[in-house]
Biotite code that builds the C-alpha atoms (Angstrom):
import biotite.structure as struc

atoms = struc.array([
    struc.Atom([4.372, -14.082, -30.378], chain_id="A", res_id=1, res_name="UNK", atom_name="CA", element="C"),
    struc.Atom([8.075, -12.874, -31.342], chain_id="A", res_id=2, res_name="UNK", atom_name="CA", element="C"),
    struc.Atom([9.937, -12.417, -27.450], chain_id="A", res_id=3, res_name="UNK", atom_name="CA", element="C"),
    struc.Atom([10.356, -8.712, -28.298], chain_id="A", res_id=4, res_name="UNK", atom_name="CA", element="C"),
    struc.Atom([6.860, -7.877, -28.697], chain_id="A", res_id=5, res_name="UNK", atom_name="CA", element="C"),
    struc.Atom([6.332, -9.347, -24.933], chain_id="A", res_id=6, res_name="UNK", atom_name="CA", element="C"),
    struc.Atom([7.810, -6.347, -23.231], chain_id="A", res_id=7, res_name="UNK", atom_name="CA", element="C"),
    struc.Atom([6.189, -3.476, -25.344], chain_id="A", res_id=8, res_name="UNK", atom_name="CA", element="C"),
    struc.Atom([2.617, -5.740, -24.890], chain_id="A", res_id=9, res_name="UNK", atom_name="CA", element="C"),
    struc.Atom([3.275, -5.651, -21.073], chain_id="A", res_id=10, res_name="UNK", atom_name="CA", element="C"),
    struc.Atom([4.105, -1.664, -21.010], chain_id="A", res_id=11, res_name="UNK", atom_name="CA", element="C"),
    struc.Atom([1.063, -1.294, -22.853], chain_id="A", res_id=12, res_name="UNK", atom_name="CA", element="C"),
    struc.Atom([-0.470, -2.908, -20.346], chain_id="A", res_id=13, res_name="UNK", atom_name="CA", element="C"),
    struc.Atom([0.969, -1.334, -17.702], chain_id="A", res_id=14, res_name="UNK", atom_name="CA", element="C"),
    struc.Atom([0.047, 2.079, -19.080], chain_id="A", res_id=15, res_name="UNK", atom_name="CA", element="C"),
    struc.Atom([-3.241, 1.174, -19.986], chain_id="A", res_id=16, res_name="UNK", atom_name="CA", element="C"),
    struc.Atom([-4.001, 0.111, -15.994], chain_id="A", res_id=17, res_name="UNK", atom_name="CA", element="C"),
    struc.Atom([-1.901, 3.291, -15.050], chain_id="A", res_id=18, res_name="UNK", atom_name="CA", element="C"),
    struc.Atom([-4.615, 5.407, -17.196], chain_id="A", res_id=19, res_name="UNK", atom_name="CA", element="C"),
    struc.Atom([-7.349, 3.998, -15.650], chain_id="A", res_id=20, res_name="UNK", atom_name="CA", element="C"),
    struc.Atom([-6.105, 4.288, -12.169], chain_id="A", res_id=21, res_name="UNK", atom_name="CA", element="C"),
    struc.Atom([-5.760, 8.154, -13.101], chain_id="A", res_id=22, res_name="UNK", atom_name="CA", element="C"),
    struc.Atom([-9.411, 8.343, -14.349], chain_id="A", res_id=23, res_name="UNK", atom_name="CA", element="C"),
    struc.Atom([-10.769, 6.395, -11.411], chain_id="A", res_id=24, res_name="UNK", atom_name="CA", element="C"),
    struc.Atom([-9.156, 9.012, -8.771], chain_id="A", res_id=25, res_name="UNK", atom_name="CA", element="C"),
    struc.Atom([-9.857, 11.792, -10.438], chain_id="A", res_id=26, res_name="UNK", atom_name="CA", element="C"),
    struc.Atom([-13.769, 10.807, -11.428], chain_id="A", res_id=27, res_name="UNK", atom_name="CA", element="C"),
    struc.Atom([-14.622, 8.339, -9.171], chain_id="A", res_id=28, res_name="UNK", atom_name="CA", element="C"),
    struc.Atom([-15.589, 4.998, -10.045], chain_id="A", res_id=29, res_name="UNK", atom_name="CA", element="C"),
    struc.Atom([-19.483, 6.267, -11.044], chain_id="A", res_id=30, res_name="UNK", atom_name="CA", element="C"),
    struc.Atom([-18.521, 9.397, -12.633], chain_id="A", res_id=31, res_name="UNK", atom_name="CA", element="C"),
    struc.Atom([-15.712, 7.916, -14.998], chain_id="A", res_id=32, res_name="UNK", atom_name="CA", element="C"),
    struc.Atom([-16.482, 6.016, -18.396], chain_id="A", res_id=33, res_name="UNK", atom_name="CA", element="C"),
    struc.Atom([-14.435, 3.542, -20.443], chain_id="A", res_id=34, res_name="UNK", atom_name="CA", element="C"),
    struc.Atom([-14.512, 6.241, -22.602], chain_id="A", res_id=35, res_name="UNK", atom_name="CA", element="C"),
    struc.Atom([-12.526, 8.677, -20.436], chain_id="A", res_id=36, res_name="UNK", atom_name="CA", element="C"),
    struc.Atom([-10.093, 5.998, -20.227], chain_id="A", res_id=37, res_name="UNK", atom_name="CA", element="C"),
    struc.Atom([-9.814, 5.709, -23.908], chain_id="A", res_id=38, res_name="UNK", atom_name="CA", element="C"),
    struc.Atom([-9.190, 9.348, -24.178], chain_id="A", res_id=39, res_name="UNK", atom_name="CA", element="C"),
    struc.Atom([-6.160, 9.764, -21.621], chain_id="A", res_id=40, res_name="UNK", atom_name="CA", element="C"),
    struc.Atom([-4.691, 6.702, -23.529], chain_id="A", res_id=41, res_name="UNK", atom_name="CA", element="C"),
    struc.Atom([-5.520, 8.557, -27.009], chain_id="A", res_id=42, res_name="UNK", atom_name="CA", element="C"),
    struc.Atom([-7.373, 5.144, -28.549], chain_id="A", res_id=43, res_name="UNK", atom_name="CA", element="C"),
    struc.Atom([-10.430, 4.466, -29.503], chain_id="A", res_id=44, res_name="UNK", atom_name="CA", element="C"),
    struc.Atom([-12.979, 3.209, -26.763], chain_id="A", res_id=45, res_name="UNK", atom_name="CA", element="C"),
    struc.Atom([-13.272, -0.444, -28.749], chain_id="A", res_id=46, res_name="UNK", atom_name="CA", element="C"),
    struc.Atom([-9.252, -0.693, -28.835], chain_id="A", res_id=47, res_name="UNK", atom_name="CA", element="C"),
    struc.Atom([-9.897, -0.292, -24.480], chain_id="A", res_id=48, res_name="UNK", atom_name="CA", element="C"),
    struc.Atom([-11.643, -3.655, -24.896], chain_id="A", res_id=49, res_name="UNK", atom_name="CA", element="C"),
    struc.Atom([-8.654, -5.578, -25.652], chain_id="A", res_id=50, res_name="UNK", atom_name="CA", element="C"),
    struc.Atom([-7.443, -4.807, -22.250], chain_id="A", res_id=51, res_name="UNK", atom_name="CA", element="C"),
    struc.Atom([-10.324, -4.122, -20.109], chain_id="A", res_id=52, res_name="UNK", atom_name="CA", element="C"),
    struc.Atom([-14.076, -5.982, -20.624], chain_id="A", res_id=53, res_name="UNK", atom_name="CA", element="C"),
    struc.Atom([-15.309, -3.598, -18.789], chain_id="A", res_id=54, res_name="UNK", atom_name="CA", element="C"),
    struc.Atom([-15.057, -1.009, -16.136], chain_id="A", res_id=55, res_name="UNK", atom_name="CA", element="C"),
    struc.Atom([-15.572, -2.940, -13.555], chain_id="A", res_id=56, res_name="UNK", atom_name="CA", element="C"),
    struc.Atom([-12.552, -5.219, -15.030], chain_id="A", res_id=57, res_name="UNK", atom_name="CA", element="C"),
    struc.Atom([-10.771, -1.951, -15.038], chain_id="A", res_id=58, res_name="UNK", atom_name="CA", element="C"),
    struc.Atom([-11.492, -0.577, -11.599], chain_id="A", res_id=59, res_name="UNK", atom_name="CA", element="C"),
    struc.Atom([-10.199, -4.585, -10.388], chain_id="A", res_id=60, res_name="UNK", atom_name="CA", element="C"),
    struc.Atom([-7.263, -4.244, -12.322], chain_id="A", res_id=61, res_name="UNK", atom_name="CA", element="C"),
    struc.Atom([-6.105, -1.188, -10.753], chain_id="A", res_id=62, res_name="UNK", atom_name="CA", element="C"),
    struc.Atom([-6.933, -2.719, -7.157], chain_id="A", res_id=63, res_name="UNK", atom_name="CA", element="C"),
    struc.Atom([-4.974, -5.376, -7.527], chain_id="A", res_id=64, res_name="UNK", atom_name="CA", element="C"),
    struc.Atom([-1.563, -3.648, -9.427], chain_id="A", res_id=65, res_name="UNK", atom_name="CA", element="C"),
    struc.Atom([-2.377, -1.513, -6.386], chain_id="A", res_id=66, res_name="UNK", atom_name="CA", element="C"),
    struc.Atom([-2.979, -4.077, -3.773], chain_id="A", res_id=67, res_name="UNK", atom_name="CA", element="C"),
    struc.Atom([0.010, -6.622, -5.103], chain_id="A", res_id=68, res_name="UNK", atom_name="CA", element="C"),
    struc.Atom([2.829, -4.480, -4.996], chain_id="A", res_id=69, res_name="UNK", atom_name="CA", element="C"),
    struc.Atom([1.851, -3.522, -1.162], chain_id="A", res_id=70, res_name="UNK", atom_name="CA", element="C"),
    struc.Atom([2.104, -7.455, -0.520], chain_id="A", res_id=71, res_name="UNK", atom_name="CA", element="C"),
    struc.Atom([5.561, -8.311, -2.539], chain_id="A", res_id=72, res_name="UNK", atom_name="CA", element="C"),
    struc.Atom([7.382, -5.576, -0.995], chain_id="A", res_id=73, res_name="UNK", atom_name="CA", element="C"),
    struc.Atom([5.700, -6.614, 2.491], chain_id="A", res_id=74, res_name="UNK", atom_name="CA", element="C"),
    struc.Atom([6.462, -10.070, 2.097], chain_id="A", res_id=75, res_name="UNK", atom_name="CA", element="C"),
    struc.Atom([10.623, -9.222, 0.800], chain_id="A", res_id=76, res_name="UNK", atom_name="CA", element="C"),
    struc.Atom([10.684, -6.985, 4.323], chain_id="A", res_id=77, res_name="UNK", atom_name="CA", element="C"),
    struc.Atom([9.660, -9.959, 6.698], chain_id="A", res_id=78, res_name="UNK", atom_name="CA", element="C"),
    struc.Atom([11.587, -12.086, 4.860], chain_id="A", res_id=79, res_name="UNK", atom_name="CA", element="C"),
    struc.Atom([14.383, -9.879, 4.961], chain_id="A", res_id=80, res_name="UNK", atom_name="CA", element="C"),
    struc.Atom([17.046, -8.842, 7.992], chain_id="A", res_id=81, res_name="UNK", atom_name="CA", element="C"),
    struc.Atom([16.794, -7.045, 11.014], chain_id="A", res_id=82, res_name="UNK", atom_name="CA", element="C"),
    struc.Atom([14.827, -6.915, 14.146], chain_id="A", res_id=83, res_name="UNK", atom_name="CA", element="C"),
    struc.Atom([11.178, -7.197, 13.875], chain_id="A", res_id=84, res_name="UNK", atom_name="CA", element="C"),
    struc.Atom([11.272, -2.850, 15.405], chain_id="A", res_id=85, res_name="UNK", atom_name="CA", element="C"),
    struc.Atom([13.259, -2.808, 12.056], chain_id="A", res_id=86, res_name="UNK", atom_name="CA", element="C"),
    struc.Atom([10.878, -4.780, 9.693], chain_id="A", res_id=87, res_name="UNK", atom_name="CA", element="C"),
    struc.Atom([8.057, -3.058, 11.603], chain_id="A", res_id=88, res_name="UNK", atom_name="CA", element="C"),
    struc.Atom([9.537, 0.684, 10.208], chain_id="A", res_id=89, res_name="UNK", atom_name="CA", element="C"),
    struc.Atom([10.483, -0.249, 6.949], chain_id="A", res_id=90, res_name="UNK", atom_name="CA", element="C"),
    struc.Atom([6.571, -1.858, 6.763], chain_id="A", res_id=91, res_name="UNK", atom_name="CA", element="C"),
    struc.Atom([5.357, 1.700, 7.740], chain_id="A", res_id=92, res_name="UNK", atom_name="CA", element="C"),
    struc.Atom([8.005, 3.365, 5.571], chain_id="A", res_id=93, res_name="UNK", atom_name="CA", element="C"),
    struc.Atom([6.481, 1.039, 2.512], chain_id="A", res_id=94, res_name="UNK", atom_name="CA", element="C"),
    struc.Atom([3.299, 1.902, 3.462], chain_id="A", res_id=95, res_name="UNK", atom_name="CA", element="C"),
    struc.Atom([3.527, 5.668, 2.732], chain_id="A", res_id=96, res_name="UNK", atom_name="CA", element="C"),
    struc.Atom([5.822, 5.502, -0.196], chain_id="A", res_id=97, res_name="UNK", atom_name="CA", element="C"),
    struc.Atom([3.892, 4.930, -3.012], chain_id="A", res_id=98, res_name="UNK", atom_name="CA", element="C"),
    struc.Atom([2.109, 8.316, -2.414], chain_id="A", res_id=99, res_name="UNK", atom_name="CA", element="C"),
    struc.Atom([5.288, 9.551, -4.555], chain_id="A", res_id=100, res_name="UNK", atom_name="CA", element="C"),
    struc.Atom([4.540, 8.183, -7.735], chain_id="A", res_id=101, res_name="UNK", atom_name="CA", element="C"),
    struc.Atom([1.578, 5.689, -7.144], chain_id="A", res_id=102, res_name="UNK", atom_name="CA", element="C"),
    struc.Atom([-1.028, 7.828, -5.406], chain_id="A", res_id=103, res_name="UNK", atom_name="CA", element="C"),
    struc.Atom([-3.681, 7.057, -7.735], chain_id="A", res_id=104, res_name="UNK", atom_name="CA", element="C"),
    struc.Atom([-3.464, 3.257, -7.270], chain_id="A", res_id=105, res_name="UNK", atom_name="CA", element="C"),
    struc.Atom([-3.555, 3.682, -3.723], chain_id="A", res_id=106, res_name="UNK", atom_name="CA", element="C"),
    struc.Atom([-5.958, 6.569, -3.465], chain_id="A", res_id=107, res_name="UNK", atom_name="CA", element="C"),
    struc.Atom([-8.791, 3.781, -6.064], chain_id="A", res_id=108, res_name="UNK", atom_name="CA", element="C"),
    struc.Atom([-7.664, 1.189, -3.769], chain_id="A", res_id=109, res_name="UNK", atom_name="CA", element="C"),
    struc.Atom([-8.977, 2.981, -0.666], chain_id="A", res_id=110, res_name="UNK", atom_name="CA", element="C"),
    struc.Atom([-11.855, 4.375, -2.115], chain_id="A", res_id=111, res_name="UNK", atom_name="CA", element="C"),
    struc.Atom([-13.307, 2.697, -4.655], chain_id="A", res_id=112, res_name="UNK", atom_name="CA", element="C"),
    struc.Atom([-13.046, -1.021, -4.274], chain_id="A", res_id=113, res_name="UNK", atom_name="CA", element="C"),
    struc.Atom([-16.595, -1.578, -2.552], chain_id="A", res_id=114, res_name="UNK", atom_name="CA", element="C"),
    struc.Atom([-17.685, -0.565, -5.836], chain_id="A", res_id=115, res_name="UNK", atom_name="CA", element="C"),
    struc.Atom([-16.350, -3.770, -7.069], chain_id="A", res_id=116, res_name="UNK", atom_name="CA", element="C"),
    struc.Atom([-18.710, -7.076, -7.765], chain_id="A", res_id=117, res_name="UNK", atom_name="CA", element="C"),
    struc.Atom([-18.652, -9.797, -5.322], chain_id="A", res_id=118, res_name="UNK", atom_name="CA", element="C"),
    struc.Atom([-16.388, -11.928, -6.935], chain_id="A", res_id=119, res_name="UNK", atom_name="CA", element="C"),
    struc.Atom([-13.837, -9.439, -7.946], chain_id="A", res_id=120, res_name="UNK", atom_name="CA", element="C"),
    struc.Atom([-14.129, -7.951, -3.905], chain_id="A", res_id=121, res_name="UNK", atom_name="CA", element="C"),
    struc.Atom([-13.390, -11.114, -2.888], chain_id="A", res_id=122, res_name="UNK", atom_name="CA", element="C"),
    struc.Atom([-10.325, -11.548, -5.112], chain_id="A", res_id=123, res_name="UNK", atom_name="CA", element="C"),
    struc.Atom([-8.754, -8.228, -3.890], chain_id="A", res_id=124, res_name="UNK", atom_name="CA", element="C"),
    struc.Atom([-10.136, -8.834, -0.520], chain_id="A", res_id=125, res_name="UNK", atom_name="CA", element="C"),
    struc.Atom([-7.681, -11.980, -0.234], chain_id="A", res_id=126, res_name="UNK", atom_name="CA", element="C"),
    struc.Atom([-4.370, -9.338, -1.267], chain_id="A", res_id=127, res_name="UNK", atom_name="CA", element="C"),
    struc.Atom([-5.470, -7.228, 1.668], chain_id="A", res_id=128, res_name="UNK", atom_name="CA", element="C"),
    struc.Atom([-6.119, -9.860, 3.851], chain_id="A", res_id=129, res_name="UNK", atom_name="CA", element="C"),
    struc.Atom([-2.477, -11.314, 3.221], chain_id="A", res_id=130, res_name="UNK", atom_name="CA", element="C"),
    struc.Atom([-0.823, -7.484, 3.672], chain_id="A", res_id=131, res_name="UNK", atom_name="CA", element="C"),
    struc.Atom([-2.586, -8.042, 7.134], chain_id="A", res_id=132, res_name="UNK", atom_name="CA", element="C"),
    struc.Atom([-1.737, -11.325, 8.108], chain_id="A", res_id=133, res_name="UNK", atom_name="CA", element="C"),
    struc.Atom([2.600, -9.752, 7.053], chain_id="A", res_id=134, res_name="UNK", atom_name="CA", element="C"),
    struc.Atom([2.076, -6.752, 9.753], chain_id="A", res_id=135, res_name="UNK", atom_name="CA", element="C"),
    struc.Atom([0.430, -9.130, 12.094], chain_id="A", res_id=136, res_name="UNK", atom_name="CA", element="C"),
    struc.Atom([3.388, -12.393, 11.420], chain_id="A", res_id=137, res_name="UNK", atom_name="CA", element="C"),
    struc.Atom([6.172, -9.072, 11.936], chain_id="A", res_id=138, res_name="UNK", atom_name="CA", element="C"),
    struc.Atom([4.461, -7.568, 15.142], chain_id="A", res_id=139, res_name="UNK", atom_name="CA", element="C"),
    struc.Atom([3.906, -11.514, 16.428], chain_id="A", res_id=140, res_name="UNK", atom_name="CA", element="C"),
    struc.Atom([7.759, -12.050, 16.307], chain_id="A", res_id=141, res_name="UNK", atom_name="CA", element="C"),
    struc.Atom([8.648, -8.864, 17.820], chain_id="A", res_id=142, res_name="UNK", atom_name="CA", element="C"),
    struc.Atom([6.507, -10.472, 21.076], chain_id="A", res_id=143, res_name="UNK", atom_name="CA", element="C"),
    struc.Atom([8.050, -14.247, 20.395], chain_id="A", res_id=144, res_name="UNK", atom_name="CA", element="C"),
    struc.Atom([11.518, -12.210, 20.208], chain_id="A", res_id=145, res_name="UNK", atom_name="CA", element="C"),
    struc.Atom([11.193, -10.372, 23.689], chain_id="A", res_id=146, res_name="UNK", atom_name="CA", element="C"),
    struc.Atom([11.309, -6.888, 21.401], chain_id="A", res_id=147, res_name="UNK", atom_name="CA", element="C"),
    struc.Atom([7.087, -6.094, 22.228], chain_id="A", res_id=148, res_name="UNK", atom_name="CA", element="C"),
    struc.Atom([5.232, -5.987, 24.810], chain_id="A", res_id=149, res_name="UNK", atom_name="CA", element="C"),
    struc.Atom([3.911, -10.029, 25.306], chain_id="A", res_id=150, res_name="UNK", atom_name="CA", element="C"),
    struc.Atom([-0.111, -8.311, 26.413], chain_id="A", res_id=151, res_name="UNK", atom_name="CA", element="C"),
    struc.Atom([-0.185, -6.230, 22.403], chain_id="A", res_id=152, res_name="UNK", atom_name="CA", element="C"),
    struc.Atom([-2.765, -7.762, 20.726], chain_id="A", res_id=153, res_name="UNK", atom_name="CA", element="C"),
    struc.Atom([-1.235, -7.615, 17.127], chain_id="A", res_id=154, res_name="UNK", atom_name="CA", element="C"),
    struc.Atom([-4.623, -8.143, 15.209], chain_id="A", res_id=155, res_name="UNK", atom_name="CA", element="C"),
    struc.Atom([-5.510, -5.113, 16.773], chain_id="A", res_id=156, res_name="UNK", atom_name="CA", element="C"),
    struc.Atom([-2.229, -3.527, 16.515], chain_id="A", res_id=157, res_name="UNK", atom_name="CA", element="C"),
    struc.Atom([-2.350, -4.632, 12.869], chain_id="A", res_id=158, res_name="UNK", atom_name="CA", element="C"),
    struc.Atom([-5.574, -3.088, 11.948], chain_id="A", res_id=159, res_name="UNK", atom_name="CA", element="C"),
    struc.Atom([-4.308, -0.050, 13.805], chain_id="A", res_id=160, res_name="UNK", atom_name="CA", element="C"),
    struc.Atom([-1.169, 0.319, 12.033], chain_id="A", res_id=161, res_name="UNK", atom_name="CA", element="C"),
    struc.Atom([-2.643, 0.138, 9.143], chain_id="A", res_id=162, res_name="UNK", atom_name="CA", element="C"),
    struc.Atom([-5.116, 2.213, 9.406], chain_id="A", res_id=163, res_name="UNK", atom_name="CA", element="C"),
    struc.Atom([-3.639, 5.411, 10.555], chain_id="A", res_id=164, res_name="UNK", atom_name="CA", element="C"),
    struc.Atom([-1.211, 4.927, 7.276], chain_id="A", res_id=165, res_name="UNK", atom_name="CA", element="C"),
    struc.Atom([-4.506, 5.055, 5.108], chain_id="A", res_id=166, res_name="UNK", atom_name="CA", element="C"),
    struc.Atom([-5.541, 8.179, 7.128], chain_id="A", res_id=167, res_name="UNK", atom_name="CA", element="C"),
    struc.Atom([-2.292, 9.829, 5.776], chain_id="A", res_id=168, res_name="UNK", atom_name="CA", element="C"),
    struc.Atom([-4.298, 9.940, 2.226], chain_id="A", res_id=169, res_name="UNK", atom_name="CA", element="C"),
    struc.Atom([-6.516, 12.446, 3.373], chain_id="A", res_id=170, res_name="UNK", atom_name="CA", element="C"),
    struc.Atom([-4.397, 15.070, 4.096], chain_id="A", res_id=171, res_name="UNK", atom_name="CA", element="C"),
    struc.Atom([-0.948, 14.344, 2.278], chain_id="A", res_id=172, res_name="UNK", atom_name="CA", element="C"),
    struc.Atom([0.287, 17.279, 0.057], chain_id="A", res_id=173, res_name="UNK", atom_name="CA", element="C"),
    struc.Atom([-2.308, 19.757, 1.853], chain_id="A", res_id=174, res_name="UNK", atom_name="CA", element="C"),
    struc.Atom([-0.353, 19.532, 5.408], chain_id="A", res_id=175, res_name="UNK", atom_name="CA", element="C"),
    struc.Atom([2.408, 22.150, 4.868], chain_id="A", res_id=176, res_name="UNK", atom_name="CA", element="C"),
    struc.Atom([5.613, 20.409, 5.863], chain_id="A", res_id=177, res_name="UNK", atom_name="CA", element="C"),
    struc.Atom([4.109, 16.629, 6.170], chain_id="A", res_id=178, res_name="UNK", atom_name="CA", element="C"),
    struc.Atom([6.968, 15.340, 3.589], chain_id="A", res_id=179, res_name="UNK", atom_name="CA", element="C"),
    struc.Atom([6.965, 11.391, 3.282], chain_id="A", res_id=180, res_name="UNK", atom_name="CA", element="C"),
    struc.Atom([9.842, 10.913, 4.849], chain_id="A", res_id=181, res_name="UNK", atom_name="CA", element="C"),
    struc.Atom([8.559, 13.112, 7.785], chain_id="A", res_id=182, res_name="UNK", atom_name="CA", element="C"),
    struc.Atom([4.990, 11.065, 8.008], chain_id="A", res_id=183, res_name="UNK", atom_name="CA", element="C"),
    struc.Atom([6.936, 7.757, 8.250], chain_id="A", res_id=184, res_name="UNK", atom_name="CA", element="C"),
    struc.Atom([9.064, 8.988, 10.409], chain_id="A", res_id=185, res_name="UNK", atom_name="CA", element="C"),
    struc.Atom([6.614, 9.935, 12.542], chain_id="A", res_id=186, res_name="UNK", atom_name="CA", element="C"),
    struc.Atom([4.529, 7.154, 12.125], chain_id="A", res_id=187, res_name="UNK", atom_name="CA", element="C"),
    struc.Atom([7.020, 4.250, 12.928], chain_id="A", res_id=188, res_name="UNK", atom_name="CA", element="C"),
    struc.Atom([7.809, 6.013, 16.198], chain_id="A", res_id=189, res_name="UNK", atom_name="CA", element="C"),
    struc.Atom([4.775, 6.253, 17.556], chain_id="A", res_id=190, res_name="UNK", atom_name="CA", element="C"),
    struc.Atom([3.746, 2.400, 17.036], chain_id="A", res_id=191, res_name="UNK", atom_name="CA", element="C"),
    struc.Atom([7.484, 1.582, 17.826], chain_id="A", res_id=192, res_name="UNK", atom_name="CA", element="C"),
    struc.Atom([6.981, 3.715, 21.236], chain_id="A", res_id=193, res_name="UNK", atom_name="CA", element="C"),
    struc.Atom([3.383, 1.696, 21.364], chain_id="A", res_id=194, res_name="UNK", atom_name="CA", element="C"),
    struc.Atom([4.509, -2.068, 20.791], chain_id="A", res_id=195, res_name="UNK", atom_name="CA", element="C"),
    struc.Atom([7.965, -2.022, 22.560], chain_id="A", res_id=196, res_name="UNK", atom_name="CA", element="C"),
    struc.Atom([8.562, -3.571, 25.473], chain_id="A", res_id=197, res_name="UNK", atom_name="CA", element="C"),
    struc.Atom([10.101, -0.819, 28.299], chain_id="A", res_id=198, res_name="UNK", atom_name="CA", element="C"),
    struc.Atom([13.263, -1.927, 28.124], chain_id="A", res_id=199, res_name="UNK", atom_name="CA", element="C"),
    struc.Atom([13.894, -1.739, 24.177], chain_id="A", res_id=200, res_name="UNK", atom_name="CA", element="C"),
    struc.Atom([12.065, 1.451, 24.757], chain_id="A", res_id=201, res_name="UNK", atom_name="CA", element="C"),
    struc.Atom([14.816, 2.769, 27.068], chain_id="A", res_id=202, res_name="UNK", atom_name="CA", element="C"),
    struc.Atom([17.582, 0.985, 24.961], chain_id="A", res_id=203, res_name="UNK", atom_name="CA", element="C"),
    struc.Atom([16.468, 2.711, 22.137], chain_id="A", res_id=204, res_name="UNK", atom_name="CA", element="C"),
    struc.Atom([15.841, 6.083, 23.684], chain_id="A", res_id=205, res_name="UNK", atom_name="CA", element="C"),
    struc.Atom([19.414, 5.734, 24.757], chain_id="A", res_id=206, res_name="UNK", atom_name="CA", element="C"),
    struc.Atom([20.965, 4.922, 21.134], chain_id="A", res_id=207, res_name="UNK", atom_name="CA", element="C"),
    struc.Atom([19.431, 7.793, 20.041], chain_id="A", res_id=208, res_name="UNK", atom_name="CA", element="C"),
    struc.Atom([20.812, 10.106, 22.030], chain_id="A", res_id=209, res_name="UNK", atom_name="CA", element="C"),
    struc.Atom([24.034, 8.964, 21.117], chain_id="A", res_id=210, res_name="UNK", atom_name="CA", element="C"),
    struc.Atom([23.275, 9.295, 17.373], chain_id="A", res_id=211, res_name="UNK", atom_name="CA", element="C"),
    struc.Atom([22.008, 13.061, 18.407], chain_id="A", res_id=212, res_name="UNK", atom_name="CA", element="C"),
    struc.Atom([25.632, 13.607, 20.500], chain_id="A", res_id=213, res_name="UNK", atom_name="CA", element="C"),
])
């Protein structure tokens, strides 16, 4: 294949998963057909094939484009500068971002993938598993570092964490005045008030204030 045609093949791609991440959140998995795919894409519903198998290949497809580029930029953070209070933000910050201009990944993600065969479950199962494991490695330094509390339980802070991010997907854009920035903002505090030990808490209360001053 010529090396130019290997970008416009992989935007093809890319807007073919894109399409089907739009029909998935809008439909539902059940309610949506290859078909309704084909249509936002403006091809025929055998021309779908060369991307997709099948819906359920679809509906894995947009779990894992979803899933995967939680992970990379997870991974890049830890690996990254800056106290693990720092990491630990930016993680939530991540978290919420892609509600800008990724929603429908996310929003599938969430609420479709149990609608996924075993094998393919399993396969996205191991992406979430390993965005886990980056909260809990980031949380699990803060303690080795003196920045958290050495009693947190970080698998359960972890699952926490995480959680009340998803929870923003319910009610983002309905809210009046729960901007991104805001909910992150909001977010990273309260866990960073939760997981700090009380003297980062105080030394942090007290930088603060000097920023407000």
């Amino acid at each position: 294949m010529p090396r130019r045609a290997r970008p416009a093949r992989k935007r093809r791609a890319a807007e073919t998963t894109a399409a089907a991440a739009r029909v998935f959140a809008e439909r539902g998995y059940h309610g949506a057909t290859t078909q309704d795919i084909a249509d936002v894409l403006g091809i025929r519903q055998a021309s779908l094939y060369y991307y997709f198998r099948s819906k359920e290949a679809a509906l894995e497809e947009v779990c894992l484009d979803g899933v995967g580029a939680y992970v990379a930029r997870a991974a890049a953070i830890m690996r990254g500068p800056g106290s693990a209070a720092d990491k630990l933000a930016q993680l939530v910050r991540h978290h919420i971002a892609p509600w800008r201009d990724r929603a429908d990944f996310t929003r599938v993600f969430l609420r479709e993938r149990h609608n996924l065969p075993d094998a393919s479950r399993h396969r996205v199962g191991r992406y979430a598993r390993r965005y886990e494991r980056i909260f809990q490695q980031v949380l699990e330094a803060g303690v080795a570092a003196g920045e958290f509390r050495r009693d947190l339980d970080c698998r359960i802070a972890t699952l926490g964490a995480i959680g009340m991010c998803n929870a923003a997907s319910a009610w983002y854009g309905v809210e009046p005045g729960a901007t991104l920035e805001r909910i992150a903002g909001v977010f990273a505090a309260l866990l960073l008030e939760g997981v700090r030990t009380p003297m980062m808490r105080r030394t942090s209360a007290r930088s603060g204030a000097r920023r407000r001053g």
